[in-house]
TORDREN-241155 format. One record per atom (N, C-alpha, C): residue in one letter; x, y, z. Coordinates in steps of 0.05 Angstrom, whole numbers. Layout:
REM TORDREN-241155
<node><r>A</r><east>X</east><north>Y</north><up>Z</up></node>
...
//
This chain:
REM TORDREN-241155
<node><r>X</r><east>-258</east><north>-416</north><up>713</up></node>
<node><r>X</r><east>-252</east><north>-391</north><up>699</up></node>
<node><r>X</r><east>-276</east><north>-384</north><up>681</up></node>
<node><r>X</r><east>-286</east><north>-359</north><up>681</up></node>
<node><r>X</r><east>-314</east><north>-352</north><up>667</up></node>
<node><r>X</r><east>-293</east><north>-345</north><up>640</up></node>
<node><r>X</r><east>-319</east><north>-353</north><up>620</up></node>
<node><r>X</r><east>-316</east><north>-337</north><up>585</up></node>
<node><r>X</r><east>-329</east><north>-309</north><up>584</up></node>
<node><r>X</r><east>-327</east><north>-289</north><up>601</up></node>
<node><r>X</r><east>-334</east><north>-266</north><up>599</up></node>
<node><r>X</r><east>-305</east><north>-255</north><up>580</up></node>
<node><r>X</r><east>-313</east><north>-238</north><up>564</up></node>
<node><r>X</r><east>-286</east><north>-215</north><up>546</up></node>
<node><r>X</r><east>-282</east><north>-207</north><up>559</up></node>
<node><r>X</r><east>-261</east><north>-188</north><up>570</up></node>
<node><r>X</r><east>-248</east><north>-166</north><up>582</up></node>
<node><r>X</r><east>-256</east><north>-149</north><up>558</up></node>
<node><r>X</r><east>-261</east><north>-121</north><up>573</up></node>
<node><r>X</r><east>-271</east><north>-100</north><up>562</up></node>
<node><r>X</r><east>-248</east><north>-95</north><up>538</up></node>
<node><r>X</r><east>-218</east><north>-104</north><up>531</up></node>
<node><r>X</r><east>-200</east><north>-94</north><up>516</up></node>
<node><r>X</r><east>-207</east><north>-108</north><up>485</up></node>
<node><r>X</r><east>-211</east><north>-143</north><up>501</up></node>
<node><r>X</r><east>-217</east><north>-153</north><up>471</up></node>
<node><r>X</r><east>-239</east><north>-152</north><up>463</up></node>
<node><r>X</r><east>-268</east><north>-138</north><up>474</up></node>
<node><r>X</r><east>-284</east><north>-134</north><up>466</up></node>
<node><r>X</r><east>-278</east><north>-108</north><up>454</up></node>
<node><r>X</r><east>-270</east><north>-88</north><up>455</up></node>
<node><r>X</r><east>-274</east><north>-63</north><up>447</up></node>
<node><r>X</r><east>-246</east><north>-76</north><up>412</up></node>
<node><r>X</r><east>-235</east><north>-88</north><up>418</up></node>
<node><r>X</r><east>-214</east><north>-102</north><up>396</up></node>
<node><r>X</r><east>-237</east><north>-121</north><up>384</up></node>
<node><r>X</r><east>-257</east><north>-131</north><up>380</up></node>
<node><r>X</r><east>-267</east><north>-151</north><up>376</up></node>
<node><r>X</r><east>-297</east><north>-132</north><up>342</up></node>
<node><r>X</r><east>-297</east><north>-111</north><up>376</up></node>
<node><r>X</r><east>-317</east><north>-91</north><up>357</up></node>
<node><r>X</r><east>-299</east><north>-75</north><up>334</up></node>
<node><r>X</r><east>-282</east><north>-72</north><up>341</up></node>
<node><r>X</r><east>-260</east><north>-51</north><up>310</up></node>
<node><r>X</r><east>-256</east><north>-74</north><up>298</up></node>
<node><r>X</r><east>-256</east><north>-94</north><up>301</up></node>
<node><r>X</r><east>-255</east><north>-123</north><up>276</up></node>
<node><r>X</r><east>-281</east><north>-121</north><up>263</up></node>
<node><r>X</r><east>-290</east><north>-125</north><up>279</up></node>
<node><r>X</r><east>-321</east><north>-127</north><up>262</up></node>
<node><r>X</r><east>-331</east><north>-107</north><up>248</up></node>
<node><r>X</r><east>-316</east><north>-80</north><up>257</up></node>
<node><r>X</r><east>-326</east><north>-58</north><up>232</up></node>
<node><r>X</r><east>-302</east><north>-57</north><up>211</up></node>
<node><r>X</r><east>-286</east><north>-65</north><up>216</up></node>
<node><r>X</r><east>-263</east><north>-64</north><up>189</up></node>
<node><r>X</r><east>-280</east><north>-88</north><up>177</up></node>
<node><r>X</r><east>-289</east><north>-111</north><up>189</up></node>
<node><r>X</r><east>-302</east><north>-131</north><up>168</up></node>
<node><r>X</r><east>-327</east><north>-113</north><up>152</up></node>
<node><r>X</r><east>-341</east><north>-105</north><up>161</up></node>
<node><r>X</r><east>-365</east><north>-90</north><up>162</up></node>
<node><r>X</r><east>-372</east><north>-77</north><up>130</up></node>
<node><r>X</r><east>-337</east><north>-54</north><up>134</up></node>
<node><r>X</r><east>-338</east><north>-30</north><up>123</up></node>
<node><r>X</r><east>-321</east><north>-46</north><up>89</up></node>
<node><r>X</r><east>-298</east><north>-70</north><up>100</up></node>
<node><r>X</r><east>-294</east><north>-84</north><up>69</up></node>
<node><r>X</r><east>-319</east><north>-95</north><up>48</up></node>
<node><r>X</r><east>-337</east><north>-104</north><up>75</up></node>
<node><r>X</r><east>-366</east><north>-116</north><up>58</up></node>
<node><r>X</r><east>-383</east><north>-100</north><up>43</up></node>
<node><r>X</r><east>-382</east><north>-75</north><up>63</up></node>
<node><r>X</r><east>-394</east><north>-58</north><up>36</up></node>
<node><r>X</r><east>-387</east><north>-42</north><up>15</up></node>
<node><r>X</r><east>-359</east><north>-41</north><up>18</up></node>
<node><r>X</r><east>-343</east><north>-39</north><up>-3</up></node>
<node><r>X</r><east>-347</east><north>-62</north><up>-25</up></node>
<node><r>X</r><east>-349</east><north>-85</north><up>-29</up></node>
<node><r>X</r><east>-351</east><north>-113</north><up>-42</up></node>
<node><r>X</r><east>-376</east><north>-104</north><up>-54</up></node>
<node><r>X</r><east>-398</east><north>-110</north><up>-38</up></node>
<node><r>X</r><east>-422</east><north>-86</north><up>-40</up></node>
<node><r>X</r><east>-429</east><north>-76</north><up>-65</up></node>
<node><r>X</r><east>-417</east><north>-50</north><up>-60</up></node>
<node><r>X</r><east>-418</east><north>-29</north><up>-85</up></node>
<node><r>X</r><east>-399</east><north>-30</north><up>-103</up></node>
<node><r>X</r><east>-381</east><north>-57</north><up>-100</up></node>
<node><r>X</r><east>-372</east><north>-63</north><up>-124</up></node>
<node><r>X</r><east>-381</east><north>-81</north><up>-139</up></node>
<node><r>X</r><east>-398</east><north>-97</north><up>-126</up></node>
<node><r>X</r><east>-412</east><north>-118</north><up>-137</up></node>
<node><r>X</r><east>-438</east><north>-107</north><up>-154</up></node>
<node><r>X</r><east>-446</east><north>-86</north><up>-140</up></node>
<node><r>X</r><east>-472</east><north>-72</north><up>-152</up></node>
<node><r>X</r><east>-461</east><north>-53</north><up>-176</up></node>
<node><r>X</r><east>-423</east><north>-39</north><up>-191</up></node>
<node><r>X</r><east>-414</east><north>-31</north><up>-196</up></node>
<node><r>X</r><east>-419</east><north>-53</north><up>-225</up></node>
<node><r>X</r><east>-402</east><north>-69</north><up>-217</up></node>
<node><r>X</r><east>-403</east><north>-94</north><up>-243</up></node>
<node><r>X</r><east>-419</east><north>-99</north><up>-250</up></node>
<node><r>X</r><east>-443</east><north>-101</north><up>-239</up></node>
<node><r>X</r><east>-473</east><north>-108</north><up>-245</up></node>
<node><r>X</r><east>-478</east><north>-84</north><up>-262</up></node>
<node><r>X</r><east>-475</east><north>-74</north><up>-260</up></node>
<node><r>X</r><east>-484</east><north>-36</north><up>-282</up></node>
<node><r>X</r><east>-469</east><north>-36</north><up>-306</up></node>
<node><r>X</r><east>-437</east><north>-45</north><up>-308</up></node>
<node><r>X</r><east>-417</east><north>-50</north><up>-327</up></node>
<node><r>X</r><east>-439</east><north>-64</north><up>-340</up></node>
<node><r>X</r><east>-443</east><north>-84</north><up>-338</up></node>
<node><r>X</r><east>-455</east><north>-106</north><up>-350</up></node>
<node><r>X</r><east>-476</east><north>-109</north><up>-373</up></node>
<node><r>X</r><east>-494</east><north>-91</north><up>-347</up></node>
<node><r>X</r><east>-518</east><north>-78</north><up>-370</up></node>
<node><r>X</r><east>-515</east><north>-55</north><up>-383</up></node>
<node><r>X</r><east>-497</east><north>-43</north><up>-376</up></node>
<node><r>X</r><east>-483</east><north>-29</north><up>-402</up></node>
<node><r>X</r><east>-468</east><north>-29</north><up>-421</up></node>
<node><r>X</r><east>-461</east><north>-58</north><up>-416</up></node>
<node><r>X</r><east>-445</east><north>-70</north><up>-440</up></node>
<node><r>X</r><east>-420</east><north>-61</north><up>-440</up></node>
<node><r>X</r><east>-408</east><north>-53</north><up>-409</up></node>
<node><r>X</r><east>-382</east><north>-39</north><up>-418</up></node>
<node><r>X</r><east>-357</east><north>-68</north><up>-427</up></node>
<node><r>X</r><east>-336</east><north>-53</north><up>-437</up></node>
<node><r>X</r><east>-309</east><north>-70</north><up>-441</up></node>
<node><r>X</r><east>-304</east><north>-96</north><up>-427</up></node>
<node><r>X</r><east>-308</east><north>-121</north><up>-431</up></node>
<node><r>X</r><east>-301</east><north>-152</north><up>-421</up></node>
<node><r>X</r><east>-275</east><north>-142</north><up>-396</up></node>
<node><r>X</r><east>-263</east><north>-120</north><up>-409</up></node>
<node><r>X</r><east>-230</east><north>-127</north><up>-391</up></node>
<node><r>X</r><east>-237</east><north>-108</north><up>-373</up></node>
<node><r>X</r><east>-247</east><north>-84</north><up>-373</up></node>
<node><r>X</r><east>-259</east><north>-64</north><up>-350</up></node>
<node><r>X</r><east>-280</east><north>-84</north><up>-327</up></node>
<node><r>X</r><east>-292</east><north>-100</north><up>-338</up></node>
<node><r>X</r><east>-306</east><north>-115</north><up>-325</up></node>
<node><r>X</r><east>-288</east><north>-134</north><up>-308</up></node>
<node><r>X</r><east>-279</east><north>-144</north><up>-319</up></node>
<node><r>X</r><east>-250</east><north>-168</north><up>-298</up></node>
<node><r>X</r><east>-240</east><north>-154</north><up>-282</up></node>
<node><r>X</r><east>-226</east><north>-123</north><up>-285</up></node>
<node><r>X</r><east>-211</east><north>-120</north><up>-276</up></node>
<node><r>X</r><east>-228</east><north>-100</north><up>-242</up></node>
<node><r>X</r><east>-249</east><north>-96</north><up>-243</up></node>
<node><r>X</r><east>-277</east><north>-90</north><up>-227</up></node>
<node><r>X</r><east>-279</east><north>-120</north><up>-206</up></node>
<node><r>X</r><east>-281</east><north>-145</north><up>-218</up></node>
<node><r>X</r><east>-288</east><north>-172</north><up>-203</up></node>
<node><r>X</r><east>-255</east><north>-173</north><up>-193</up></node>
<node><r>X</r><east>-234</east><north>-164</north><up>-209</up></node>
<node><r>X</r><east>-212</east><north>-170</north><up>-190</up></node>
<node><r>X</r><east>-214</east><north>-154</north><up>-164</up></node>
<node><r>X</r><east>-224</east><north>-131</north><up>-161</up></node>
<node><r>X</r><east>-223</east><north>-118</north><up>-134</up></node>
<node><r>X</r><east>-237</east><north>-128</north><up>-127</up></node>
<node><r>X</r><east>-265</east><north>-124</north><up>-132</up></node>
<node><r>X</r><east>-282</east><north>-137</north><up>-111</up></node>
<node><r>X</r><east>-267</east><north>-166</north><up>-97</up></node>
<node><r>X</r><east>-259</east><north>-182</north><up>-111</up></node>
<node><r>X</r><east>-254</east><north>-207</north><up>-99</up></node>
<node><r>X</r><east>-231</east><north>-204</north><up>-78</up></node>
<node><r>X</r><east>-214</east><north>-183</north><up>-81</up></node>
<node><r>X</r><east>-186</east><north>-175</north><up>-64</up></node>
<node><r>X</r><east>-204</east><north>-170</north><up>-40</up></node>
<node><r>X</r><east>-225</east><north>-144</north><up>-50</up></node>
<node><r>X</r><east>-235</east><north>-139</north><up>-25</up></node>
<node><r>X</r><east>-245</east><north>-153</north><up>-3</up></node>
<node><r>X</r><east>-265</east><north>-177</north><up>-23</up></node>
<node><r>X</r><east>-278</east><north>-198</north><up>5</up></node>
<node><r>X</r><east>-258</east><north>-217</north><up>16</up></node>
<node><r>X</r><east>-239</east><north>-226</north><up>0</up></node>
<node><r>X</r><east>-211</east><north>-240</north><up>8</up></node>
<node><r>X</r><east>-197</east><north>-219</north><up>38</up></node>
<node><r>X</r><east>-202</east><north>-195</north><up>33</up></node>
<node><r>X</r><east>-189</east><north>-190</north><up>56</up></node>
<node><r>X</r><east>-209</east><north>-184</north><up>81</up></node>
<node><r>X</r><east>-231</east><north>-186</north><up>65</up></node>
<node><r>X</r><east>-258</east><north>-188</north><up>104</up></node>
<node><r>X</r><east>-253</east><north>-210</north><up>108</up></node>
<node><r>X</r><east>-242</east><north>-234</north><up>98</up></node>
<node><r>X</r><east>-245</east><north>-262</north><up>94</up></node>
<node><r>X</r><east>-227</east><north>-265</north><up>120</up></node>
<node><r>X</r><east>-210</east><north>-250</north><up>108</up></node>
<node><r>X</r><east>-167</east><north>-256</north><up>128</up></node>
<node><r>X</r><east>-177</east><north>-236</north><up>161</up></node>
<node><r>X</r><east>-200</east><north>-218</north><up>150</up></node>
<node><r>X</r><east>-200</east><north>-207</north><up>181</up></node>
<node><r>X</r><east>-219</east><north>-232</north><up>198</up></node>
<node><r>X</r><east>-231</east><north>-238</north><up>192</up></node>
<node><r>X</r><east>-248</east><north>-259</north><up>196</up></node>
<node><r>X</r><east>-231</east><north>-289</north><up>213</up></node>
<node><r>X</r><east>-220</east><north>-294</north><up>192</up></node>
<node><r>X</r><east>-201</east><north>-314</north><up>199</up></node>
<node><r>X</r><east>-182</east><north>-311</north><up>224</up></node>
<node><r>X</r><east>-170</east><north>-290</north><up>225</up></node>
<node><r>X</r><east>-156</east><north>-276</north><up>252</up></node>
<node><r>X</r><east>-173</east><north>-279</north><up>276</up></node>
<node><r>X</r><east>-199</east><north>-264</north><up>272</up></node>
<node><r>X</r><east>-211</east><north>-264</north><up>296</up></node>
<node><r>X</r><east>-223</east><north>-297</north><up>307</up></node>
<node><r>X</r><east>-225</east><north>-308</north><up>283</up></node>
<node><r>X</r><east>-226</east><north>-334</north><up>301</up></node>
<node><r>X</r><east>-200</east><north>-343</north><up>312</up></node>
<node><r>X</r><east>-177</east><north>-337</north><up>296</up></node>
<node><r>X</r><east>-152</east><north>-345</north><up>309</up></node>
<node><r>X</r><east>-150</east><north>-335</north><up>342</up></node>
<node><r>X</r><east>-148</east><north>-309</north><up>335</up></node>
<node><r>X</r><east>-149</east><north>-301</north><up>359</up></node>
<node><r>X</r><east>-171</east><north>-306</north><up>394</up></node>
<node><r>X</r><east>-197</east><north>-314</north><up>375</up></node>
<node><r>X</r><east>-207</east><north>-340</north><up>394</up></node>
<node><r>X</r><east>-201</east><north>-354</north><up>407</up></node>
<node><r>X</r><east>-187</east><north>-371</north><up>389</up></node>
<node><r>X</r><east>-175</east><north>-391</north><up>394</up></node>
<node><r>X</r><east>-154</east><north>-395</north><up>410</up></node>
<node><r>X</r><east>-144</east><north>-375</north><up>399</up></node>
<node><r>X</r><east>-109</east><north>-376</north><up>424</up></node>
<node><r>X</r><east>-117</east><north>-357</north><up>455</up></node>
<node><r>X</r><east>-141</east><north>-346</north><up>454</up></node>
<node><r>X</r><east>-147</east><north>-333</north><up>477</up></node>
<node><r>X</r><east>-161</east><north>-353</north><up>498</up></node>
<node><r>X</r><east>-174</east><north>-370</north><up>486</up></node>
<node><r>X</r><east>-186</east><north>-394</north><up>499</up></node>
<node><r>X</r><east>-165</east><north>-403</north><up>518</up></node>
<node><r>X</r><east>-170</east><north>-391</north><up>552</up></node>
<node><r>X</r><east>-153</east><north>-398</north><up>567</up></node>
<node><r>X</r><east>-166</east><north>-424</north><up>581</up></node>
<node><r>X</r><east>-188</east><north>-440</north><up>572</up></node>
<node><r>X</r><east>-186</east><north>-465</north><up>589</up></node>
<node><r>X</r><east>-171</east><north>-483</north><up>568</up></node>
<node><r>X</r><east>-163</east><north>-485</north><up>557</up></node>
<node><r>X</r><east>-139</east><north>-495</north><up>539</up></node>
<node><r>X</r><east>-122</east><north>-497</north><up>537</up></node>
<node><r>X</r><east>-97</east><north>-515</north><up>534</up></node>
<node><r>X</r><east>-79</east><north>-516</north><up>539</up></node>
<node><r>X</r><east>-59</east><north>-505</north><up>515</up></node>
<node><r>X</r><east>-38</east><north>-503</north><up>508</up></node>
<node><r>X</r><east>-26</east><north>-493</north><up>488</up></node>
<node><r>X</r><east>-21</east><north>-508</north><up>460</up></node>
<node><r>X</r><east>-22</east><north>-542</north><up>465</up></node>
<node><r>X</r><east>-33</east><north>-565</north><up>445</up></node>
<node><r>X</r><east>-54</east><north>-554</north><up>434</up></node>
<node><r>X</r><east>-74</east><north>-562</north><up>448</up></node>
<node><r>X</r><east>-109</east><north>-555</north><up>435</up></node>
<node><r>X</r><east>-108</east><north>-532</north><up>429</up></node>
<node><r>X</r><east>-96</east><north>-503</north><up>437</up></node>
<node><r>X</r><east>-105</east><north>-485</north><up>425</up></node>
<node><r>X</r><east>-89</east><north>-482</north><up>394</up></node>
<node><r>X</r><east>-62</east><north>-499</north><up>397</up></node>
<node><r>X</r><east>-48</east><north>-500</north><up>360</up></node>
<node><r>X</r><east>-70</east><north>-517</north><up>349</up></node>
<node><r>X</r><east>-80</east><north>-541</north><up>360</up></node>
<node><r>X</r><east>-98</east><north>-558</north><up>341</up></node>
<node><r>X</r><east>-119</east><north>-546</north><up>334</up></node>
<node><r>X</r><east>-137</east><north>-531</north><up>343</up></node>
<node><r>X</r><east>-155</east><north>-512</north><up>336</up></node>
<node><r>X</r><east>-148</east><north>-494</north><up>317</up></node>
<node><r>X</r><east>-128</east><north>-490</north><up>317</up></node>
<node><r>X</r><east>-118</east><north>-459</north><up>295</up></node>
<node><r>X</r><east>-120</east><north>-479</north><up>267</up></node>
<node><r>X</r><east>-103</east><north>-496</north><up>275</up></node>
<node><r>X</r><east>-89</east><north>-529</north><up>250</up></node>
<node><r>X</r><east>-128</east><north>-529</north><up>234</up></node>
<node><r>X</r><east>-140</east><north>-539</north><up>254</up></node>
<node><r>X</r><east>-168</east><north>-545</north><up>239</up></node>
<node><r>X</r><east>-178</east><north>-513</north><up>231</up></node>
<node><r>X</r><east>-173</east><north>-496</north><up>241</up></node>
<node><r>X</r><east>-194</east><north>-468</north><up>229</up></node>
<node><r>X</r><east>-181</east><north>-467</north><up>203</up></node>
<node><r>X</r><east>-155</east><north>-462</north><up>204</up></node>
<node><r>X</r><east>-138</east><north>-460</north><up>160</up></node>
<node><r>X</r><east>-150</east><north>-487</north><up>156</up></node>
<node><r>X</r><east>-137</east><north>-514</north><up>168</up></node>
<node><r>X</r><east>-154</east><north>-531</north><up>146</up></node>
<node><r>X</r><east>-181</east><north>-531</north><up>125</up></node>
<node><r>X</r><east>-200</east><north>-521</north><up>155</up></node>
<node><r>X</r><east>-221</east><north>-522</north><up>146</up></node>
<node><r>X</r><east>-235</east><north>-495</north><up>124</up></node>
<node><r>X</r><east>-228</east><north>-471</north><up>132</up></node>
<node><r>X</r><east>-232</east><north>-446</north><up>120</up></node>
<node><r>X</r><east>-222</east><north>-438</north><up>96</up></node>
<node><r>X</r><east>-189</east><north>-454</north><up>90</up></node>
<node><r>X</r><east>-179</east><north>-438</north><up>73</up></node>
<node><r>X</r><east>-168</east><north>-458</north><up>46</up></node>
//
C-alpha cells in the first residue's frame, strides 16, 4: 500500500495548516502588541491580560497541531488498530 494522501486529506491537511498559520500570526501581533504595552509602560494588569490571549491563542495552533498528527496517526493504514492507539498514547504523552 503506497503513503500517497488522497487529494481529500490533502486539501484537509492544507485548511489545517492555514487555520495553524493564521492563529500564529495572530500570537504574532499580539506578541509584538505586549512588546509596545511594555515600552510604554502601560498598566501591569492590561499587560497580563494581552499575554493571556496571546497564550489562548498559541494553545489553540498547539490543539490544531496536535489533531493533525492525531489524525496521522489513525490514518496510517499499514497499522493495525493497537499501534495506531499506541501512537496517539505516545503523541499526548509526549506533547502535552
Amino acid at each position: 500500500m503506497d503513503n500517497q494522501a488522497t487529494p481529500v486529506a490533502t486539501a484537509e491537511l492544507q485548511h489545517q495548516q492555514q487555520a495553524m498559520l493564521k492563529r500564529l500570526a495572530r500570537v504574532e501581533g499580539q506578541v509584538r502588541g505586549i512588546q509596545a504595552m511594555i515600552k510604554r509602560g502601560d498598566d501591569c494588569e492590561a499587560i497580563a491580560q494581552q499575554f493571556s490571549a496571546a497564550r489562548s491563542a498559541l494553545d489553540k495552533a498547539y490543539r490544531l497541531m496536535l489533531t493533525c498528527l492525531l489524525e496521522e496517526a489513525l490514518n496510517d493504514h499499514e497499522q493495525d488498530t493497537g499501534e495506531a492507539l499506541e501512537r496517539v498514547r505516545a503523541i499526548f504523552t509526549k506533547y502535552t
